[in-house]
C-alpha positions as CSV (number, residue, x, y, z in Angstrom):
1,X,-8.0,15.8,-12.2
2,X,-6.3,18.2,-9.6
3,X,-6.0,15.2,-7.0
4,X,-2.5,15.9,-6.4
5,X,-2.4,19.7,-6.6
6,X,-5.2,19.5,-4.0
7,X,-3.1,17.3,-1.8
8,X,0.2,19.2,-1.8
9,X,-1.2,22.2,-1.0
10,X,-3.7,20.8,1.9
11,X,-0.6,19.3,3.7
12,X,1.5,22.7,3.1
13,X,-2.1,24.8,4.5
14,X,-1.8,22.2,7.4
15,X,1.7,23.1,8.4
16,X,1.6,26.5,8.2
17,X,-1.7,26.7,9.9
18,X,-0.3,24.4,12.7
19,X,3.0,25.4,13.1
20,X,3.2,29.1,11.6
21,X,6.8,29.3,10.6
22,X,8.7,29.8,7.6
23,X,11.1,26.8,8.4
24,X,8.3,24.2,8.8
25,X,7.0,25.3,5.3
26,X,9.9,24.7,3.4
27,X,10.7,20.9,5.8
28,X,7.2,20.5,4.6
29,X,8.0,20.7,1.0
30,X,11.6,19.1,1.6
31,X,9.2,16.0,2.8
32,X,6.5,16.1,0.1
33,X,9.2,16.2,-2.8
34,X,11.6,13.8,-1.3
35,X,8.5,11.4,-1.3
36,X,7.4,11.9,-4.6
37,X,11.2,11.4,-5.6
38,X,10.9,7.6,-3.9
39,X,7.6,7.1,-5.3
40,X,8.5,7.7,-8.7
41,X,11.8,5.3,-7.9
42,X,9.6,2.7,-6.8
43,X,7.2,3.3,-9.3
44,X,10.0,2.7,-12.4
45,X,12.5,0.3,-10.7
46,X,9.4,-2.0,-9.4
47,X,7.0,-2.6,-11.7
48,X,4.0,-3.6,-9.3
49,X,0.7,-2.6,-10.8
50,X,-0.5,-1.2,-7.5
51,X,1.8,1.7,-8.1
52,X,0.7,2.8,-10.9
53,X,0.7,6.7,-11.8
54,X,-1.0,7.1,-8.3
55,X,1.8,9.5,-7.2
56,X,3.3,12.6,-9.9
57,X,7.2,12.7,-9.8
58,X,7.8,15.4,-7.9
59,X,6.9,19.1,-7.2
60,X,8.4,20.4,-10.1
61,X,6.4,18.3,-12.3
62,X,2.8,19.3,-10.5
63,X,3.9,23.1,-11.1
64,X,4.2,22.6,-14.9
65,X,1.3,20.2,-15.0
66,X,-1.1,23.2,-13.9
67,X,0.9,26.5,-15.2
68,X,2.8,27.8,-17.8
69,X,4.6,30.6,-18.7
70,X,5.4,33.3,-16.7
71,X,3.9,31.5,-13.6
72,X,5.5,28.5,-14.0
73,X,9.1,30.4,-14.0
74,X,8.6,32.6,-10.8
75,X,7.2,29.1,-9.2
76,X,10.0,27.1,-10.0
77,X,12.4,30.1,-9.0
78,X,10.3,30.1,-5.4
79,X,10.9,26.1,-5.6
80,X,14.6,26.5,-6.1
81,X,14.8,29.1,-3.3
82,X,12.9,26.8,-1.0
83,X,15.3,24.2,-1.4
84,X,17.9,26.7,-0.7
85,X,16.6,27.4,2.7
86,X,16.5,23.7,3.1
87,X,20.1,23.3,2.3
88,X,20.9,26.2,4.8
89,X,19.1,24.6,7.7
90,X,20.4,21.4,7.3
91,X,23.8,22.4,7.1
92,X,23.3,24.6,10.1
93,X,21.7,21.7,12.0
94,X,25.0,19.7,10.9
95,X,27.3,22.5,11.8
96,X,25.3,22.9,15.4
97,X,24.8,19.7,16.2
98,X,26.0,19.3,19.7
99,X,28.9,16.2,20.4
């Protein structure tokens, strides 16, 4: 039902209760998708019953599994600028990183 909609946005509550800044939100996401990505891997390159459709593809494909429309294109525009923000802290991390 909305297992996995419930889940994802538990774990990103979590964070930004615990940690309360903008960065840790969008690692948090970074994480969630980047496993989902590995799951679904696994899930096609290994074809173990226990897999299953346990796990949804990724982020993108939770968004468009519960909105349409309108919605769905600002929350895929938000998801897009997310993973911008990723990309600028990890190159800045890269760029910083002390020798």
């Amino acid at each position: 039902m909305y297992i996995d909609l419930v889940v994802v946005v538990l774990i990103l509550l979590l964070v930004i209760f615990l940690f309360r800044k903008f960065s840790s939100f969008v690692y948090a996401l970074a994480i969630i998708d980047i496993f989902l990505r590995i799951m679904y891997f696994l899930r096609v390159k290994v074809p173990l019953k226990e897999l299953g459709n346990i796990f949804p593809d990724n982020v993108p494909t939770i968004l468009d599994k519960y909105t349409d429309g309108i919605l769905l294109d600002i929350l895929l525009w938000a998801y897009v600028f997310i993973y911008a923000c990723f990309l600028v802290y990890i190159t800045n991390y890269f760029i910083h990183k002390k020798k």
